[in-house]
C-alpha positions as CSV (number, residue, x, y, z in Angstrom):
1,X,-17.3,57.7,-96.0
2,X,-15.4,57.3,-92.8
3,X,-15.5,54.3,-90.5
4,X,-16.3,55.1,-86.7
5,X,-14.6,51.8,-84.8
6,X,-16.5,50.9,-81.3
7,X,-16.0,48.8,-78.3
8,X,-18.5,46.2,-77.2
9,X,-19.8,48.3,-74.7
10,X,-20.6,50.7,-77.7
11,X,-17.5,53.6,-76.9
12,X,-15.8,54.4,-79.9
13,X,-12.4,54.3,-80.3
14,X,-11.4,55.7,-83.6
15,X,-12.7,56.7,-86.9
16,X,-10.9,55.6,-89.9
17,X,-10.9,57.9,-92.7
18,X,-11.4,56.3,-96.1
19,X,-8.4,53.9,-97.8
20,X,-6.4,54.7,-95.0
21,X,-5.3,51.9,-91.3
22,X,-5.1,52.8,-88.1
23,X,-3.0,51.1,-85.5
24,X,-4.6,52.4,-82.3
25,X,-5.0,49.1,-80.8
26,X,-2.7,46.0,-81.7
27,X,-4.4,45.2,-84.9
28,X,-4.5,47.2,-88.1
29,X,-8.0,48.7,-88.7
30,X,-8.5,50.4,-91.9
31,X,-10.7,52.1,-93.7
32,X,-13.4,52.0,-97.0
33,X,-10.9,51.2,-100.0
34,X,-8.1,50.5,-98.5
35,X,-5.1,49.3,-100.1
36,X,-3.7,46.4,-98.8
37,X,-7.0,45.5,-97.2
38,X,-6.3,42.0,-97.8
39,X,-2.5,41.2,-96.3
40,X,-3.5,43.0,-93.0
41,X,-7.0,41.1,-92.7
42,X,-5.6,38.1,-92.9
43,X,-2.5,39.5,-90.4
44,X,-5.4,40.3,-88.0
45,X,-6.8,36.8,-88.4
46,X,-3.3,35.4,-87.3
47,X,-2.5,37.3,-84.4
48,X,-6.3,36.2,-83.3
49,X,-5.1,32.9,-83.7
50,X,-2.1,32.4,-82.3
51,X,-3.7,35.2,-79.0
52,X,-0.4,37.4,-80.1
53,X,2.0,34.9,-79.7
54,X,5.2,36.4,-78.6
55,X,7.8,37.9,-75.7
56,X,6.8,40.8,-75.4
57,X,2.8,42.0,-74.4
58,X,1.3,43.2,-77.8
59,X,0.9,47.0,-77.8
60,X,-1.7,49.4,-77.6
61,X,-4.2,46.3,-76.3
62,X,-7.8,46.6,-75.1
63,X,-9.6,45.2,-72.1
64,X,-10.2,41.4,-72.1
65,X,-7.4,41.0,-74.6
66,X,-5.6,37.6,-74.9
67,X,-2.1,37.5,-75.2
68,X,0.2,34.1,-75.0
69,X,3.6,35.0,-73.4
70,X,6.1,32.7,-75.1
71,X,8.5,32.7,-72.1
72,X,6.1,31.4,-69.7
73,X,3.9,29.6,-72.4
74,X,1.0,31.1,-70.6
75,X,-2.5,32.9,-71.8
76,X,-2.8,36.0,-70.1
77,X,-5.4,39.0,-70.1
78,X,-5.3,42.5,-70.3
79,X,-7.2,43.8,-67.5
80,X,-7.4,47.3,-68.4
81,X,-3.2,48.4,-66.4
82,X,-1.7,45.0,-67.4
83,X,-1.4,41.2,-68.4
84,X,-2.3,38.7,-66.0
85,X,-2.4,34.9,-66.3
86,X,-5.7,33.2,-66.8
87,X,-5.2,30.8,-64.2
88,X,-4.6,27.8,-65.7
89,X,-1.9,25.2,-64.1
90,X,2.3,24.4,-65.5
91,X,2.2,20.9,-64.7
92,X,5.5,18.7,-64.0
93,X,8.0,17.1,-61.5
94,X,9.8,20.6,-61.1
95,X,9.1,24.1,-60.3
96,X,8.6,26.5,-63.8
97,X,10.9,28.9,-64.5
98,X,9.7,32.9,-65.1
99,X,7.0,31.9,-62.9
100,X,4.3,35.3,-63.0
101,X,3.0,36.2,-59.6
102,X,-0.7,34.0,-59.5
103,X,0.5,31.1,-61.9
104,X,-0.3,27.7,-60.8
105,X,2.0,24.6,-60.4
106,X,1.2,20.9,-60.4
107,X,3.9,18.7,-58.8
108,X,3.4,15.8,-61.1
109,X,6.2,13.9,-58.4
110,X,3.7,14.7,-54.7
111,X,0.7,15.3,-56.8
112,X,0.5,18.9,-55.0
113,X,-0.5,21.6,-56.3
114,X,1.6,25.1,-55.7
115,X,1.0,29.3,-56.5
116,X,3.1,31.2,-57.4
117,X,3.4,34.6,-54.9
118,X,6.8,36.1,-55.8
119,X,7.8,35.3,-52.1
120,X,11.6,34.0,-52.2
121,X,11.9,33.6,-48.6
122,X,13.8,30.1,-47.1
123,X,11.2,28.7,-45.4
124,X,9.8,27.8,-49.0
125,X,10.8,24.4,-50.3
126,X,10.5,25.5,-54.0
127,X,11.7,29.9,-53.9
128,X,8.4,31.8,-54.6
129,X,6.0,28.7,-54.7
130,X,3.3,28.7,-51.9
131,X,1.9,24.9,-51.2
132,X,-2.1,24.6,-52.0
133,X,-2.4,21.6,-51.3
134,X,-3.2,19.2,-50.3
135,X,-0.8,19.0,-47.3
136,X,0.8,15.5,-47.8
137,X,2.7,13.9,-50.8
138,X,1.6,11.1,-52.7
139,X,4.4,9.3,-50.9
140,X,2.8,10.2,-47.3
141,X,-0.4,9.4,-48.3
142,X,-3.3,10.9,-46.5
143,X,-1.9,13.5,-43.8
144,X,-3.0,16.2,-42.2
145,X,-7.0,17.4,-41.3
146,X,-9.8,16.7,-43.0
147,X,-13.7,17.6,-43.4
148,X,-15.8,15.0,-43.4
149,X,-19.7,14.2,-42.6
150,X,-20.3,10.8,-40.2
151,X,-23.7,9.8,-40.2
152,X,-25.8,9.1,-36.7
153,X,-29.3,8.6,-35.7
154,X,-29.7,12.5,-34.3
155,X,-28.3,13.3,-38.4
156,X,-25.2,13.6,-40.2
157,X,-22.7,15.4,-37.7
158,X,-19.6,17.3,-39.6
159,X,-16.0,16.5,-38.3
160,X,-12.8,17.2,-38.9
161,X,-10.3,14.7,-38.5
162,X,-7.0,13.8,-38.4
163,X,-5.1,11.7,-40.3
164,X,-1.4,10.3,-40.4
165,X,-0.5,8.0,-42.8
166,X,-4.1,7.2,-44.1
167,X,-5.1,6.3,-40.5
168,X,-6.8,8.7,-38.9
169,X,-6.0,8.6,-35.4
170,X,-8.4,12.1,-34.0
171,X,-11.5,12.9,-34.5
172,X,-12.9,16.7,-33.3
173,X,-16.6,17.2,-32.8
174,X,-18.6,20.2,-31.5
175,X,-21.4,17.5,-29.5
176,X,-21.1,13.6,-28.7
177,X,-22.8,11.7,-30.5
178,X,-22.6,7.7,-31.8
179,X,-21.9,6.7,-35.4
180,X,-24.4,4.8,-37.2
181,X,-22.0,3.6,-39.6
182,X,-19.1,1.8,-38.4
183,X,-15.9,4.0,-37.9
184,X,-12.4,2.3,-37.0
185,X,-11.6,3.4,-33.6
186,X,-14.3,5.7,-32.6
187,X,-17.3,3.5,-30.9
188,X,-18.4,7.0,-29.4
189,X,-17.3,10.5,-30.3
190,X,-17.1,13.3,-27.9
191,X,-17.3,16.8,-28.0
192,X,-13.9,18.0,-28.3
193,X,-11.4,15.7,-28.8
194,X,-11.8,11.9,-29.7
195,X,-8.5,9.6,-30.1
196,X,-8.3,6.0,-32.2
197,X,-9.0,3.5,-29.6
198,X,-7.5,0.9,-31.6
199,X,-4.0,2.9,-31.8
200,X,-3.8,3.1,-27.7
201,X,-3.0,7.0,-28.7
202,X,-2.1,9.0,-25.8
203,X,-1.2,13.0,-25.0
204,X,2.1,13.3,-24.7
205,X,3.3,16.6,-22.9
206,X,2.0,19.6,-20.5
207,X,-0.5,22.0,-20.9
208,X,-2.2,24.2,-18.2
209,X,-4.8,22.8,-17.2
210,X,-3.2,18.9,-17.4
211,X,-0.2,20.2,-14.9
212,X,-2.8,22.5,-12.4
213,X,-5.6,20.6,-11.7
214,X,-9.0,22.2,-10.7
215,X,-9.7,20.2,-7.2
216,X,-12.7,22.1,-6.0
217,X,-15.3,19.3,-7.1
218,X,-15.4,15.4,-6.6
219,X,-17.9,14.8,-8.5
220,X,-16.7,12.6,-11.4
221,X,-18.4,13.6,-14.9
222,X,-18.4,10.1,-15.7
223,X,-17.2,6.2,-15.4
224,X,-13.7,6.9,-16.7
225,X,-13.3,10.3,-16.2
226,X,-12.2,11.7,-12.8
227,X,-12.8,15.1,-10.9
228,X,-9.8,16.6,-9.5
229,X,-10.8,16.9,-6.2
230,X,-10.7,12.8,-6.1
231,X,-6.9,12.8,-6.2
232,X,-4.9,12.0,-3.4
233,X,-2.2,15.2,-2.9
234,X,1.3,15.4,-1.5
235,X,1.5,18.8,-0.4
236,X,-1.2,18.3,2.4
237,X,-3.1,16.1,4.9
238,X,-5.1,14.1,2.9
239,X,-8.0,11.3,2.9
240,X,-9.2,8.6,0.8
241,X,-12.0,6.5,1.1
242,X,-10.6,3.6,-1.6
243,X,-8.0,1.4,-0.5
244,X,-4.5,1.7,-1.2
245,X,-2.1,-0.7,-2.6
246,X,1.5,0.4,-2.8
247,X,3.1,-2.0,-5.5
248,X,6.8,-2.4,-4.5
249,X,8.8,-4.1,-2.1
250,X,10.3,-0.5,-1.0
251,X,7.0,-0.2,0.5
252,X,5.8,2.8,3.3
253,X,8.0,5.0,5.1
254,X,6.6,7.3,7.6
255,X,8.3,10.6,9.8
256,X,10.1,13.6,8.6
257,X,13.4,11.6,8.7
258,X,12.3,8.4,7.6
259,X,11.8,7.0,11.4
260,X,9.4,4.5,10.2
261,X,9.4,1.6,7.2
262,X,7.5,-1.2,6.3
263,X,9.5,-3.2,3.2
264,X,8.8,-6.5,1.7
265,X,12.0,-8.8,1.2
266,X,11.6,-12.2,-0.5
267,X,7.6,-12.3,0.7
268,X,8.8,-11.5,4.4
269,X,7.6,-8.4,5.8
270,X,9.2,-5.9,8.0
271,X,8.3,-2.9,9.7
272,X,11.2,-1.0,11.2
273,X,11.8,2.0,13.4
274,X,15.1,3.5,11.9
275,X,15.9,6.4,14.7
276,X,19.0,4.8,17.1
277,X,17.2,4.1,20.6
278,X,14.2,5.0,20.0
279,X,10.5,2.7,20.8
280,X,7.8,1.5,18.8
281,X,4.5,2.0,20.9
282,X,0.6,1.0,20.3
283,X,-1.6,2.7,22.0
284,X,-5.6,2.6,22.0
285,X,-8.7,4.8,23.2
286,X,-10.7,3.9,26.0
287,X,-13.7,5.6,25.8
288,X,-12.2,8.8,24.9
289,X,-8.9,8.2,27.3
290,X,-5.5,6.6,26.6
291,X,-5.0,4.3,29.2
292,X,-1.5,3.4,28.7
293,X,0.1,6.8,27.8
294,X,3.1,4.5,27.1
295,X,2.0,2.2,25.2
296,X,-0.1,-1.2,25.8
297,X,2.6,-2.7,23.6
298,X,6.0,-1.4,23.3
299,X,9.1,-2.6,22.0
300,X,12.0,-0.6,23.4
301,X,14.2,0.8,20.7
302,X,17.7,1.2,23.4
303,X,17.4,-2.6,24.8
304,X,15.1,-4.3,22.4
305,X,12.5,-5.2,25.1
306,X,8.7,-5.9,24.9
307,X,6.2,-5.0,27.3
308,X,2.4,-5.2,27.1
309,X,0.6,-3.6,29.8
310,X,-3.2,-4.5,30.7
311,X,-4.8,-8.5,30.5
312,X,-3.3,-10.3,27.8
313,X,-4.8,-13.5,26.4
314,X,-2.9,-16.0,24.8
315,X,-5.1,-18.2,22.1
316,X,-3.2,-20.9,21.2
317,X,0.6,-22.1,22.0
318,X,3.2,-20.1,24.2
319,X,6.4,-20.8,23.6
320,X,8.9,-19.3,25.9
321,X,12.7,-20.1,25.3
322,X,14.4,-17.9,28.2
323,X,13.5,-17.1,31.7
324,X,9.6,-16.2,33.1
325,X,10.2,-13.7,35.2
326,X,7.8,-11.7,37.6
327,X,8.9,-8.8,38.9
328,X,6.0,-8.0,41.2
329,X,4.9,-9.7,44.6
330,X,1.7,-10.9,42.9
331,X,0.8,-14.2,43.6
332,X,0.5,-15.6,39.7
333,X,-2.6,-17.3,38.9
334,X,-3.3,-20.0,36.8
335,X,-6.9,-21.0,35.9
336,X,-5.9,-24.4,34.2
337,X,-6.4,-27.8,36.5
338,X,-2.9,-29.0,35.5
339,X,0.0,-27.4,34.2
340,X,2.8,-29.0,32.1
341,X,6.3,-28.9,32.0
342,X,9.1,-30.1,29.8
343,X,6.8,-30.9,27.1
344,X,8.3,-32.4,23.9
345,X,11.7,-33.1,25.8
346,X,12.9,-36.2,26.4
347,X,13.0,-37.3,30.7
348,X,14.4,-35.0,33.1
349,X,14.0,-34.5,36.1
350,X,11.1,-31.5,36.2
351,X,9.6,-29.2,39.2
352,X,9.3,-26.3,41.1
353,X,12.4,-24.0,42.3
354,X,11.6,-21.4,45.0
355,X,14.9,-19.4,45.3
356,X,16.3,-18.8,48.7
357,X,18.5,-16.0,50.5
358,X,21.0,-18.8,50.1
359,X,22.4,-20.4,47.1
360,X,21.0,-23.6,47.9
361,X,17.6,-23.2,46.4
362,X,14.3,-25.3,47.7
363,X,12.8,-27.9,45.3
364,X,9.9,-29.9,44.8
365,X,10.3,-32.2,41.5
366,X,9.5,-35.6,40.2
367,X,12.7,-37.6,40.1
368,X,12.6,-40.0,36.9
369,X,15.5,-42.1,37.7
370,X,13.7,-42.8,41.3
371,X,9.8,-42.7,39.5
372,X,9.0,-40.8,42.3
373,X,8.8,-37.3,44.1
374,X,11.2,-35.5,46.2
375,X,11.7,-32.2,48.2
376,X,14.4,-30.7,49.8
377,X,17.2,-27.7,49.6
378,X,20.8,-27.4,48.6
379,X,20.9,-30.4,46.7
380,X,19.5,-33.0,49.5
381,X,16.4,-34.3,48.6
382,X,14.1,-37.0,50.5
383,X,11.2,-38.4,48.8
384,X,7.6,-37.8,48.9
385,X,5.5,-40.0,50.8
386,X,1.9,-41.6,49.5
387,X,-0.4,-42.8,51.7
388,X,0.3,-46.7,49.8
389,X,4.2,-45.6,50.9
390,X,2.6,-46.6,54.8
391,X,1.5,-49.1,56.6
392,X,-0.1,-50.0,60.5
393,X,1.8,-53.4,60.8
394,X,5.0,-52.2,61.8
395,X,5.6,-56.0,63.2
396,X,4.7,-57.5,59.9
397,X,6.8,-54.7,57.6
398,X,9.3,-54.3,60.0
399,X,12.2,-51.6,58.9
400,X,10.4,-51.5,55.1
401,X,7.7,-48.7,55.7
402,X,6.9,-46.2,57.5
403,X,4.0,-46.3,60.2
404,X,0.0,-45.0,60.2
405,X,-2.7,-46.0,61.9
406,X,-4.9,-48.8,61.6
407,X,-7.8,-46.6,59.5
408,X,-11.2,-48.5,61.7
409,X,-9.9,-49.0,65.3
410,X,-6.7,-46.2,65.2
411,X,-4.1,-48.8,66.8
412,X,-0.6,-48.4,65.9
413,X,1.3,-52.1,66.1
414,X,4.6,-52.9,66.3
415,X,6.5,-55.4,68.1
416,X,8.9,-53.4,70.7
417,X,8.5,-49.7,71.1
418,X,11.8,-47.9,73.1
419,X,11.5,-44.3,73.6
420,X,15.3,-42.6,74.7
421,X,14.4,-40.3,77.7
422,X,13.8,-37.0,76.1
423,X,12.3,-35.3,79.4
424,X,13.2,-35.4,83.3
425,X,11.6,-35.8,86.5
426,X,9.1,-34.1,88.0
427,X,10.8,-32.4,91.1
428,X,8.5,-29.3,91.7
429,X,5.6,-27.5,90.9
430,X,7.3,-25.7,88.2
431,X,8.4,-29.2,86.5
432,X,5.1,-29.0,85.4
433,X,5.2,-26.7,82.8
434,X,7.7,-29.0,80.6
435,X,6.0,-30.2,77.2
436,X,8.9,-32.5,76.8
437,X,8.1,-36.8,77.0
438,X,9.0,-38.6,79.9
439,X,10.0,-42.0,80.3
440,X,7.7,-44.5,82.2
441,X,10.9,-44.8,84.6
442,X,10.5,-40.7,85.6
443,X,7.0,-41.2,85.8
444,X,7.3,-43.5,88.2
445,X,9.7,-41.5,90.4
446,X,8.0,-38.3,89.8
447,X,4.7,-40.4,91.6
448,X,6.8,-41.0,94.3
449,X,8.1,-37.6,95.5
450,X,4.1,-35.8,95.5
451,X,4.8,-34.2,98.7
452,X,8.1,-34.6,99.4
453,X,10.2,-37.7,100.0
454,X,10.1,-40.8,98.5
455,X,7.4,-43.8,98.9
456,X,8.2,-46.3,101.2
457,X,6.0,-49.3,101.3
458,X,7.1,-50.9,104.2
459,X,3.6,-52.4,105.4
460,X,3.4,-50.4,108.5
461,X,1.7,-47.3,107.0
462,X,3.1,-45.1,109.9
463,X,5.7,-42.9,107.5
464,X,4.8,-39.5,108.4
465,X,4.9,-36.8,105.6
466,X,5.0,-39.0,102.7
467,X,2.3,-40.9,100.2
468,X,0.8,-44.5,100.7
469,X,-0.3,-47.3,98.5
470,X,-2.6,-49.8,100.3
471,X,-5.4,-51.6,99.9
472,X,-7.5,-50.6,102.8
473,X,-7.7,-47.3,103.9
474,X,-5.5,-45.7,106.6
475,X,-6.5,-45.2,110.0
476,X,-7.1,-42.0,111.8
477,X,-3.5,-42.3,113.8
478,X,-1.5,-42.8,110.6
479,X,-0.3,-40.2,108.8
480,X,0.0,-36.4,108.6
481,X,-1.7,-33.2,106.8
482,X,-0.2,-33.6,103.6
483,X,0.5,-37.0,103.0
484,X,-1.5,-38.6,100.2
485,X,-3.3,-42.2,99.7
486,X,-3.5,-44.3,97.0
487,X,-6.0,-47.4,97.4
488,X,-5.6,-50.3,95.2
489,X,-7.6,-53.0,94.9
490,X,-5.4,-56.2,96.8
């Protein structure tokens, strides 16, 4: 009776007649009696064994059938068009030869584990071999990202994180959130990004949004983060309210050309005005006004000159080392009691100067070789007199001081007083206009001529036309109209 020969899933492949084989798949099958059932049994049994050890693919083979390819020393199964590899792993420092497409490779040296794709192109570091991974060598140790789960008290958050080296220096997050285990580097995480803050790690390069900042808020998200709309720009007027501290001695320089620096050289500070000729002027606002267009101080760039313009008020010491000069007819006023020249010098004679039309200017100055004061023009000089310089005994001081009054009774005393004749008679009316002071000798003479000749006293009192001194009085026959009488006592 024939054999019918069926598949698992119960299709039948062949029917064997009895005591004869049948090679219609890659073992013999045979039927009832047939001779040489025992050789090819135990034939089967082998190739079962050894999964059809051999070069070449066994022929005629079914679905899910094993066979181990001897060049690749690989198990591989039929899956219905050809023989593919199981999937197990070659393991070893170098890449397998008569790699199949699929086959896996361990890199025993990096501990890596590489597939085999058929892919010869150069970028591959091993022709045909695609990395799996992981990423880094042994050698490199942990490199590259990485999953992980951080616990924190809202849960455990899932990261992924990069590491370099074993350290991992970047953390990315979907949401912020704190740790509740400790994690080297990372206090706080943030959504997005988060670098090692024990590394100092910065970015390094340009993106778009780092090189075009977005300056339409000032409102800063938080403590250490800053909206763009705080930054001070250079391509237009701007305003801060912070102060602003320029670190280096090159320091500030102002004006399209440069006109204006201020530099710091050994501590010392100077603020220069660089264009040839031209002034440095402050002005101020006056209730709205500028009331010294020109400047209420201006240095003159062409002559170096300073002017202030308005009240100035000097708080402490002015030291002036060339001339005072006023150019207005202003009389100068000063509100202090005394003031004080030559101060700090040693003795010099020290005073006022008024300049004259001539060379030989008036002066009033103390004279220290004299200890006294003086006054006087073109060099000649006379000194001052104090009232203790006087006295009124000019016949007890005679020819050492000048003469006053006697301050209670107003006498003057000295012993002889001569006066040279510094007027003239009086010989007519209009002699009497003269200021000049006569002597007692033209006083005497001027008595004489009132009316016209000259006094006679001859006793007889009958002189006709001329004046008369007697004691009694004259008669009415003596004299004429005109003549005047002086009575005296006898």
């Amino acid at each position: 009776m024939a054999y019918d020969i069926n598949k698992t899933d119960g299709t039948k492949i062949v029917t064997i007649p009895d005591g004869t084989s049948d090679n219609t798949t890659s073992l013999t099958l045979f039927g009832k009696s047939f001779s040489g059932f025992g050789e090819k049994l135990n034939e089967n049994l082998v190739k079962l064994l050894e999964n059809s050890a051999g070069t070449g693919a066994p022929s005629s083979p079914l679905m899910g059938e094993l066979w181990f390819d001897t060049n690749t020393k690989q198990i591989k199964v039929y899956d219905g068009s050809s023989f593919k590899p199981t999937g197990g792993s070659k393991t070893g420092n170098t890449a397998p030869s008569s790699p199949s497409v699929g086959d896996l490779w361990t890199n025993t040296d990096d501990d890596q584990v590489f597939v085999y794709t058929g892919d010869t192109r150069s970028h591959q570091a091993n022709s045909g071999w695609e990395l799996v991974g992981p990423v880094f060598t042994a050698g490199q140790t942990l490199s590259g990202w990485k999953i992980e789960t951080i616990p924190s008290s809202g849960g455990n958050k899932v990261v992924s994180s990069m590491y370099v080296g074993n350290t991992r220096v970047a953390i990315v997050s979907k949401e912020d959130f704190t740790p509740s285990s400790s994690q080297s580097g990372f206090a706080t995480i943030k959504s997005g990004l988060t670098l090692n803050s024990t590394l100092g790690a910065v970015f390094d390069g340009t993106n778009t949004q780092a090189s075009n900042i977005n300056i339409t808020g000032t409102s800063n998200p938080s403590s250490t983060v800053i909206a763009g709309g705080n930054f001070l720009r250079s391509d237009v007027a701007d305003t801060t309210t912070g102060g602003l501290t320029i670190d280096n001695d090159a320091g500030l320089t102002l004006g399209d050309s440069g006109e204006l620096t201020m530099t710091v050289t050994s501590n010392n500070v100077t603020i220069a005005q660089n264009s040839v000729d031209k002034d440095i002027k402050f002005t101020i606002n006056d209730g709205g006004a500028t009331p010294h267009a020109d400047g209420s101080f201006k240095i003159t760039g062409s002559t170096g000159d300073i002017k202030l313009t308005g009240n100035t008020t000097v708080e402490g010491n002015l030291t002036i080392t060339g001339e005072f000069e006023n150019s207005s007819s202003e009389i100068n006023i000063v509100n202090d009691a005394f003031v004080k020249v030559n101060t700090g010098n040693g003795e010099a004679d020290a005073g006022l100067i008024v300049e004259t039309d001539d060379t030989n200017d008036a002066r009033i100055f103390y004279d220290v070789s004299e200890d006294y004061w003086v006054a006087g023009e073109g060099s000649s000089y006379s000194k001052i007199l104090r009232l203790s310089d006087l006295t009124d005994d000019g016949d007890a001081n005679k020819g050492t001081k000048p003469l006053t009054t006697d301050s209670s009774t107003g006498d003057l005393k000295v012993t002889t007083l001569t006066l040279a004749a510094v007027g003239s008679e009086i010989t007519s009316s209009t002699s009497t206009s003269a200021t000049t002071v006569p002597t007692l000798g033209q006083v005497a003479t001027s008595l004489k001529r009132w009316g016209g000749s000259t006094i006679s006293d001859d006793g007889s009192n009958s002189i006709a036309g001329n004046r008369y001194v007697e004691t009694v009085a004259p008669t009415s026959g003596q004299g004429a109209n005109g003549d005047i009488w002086f009575v005296r006592e006898s």
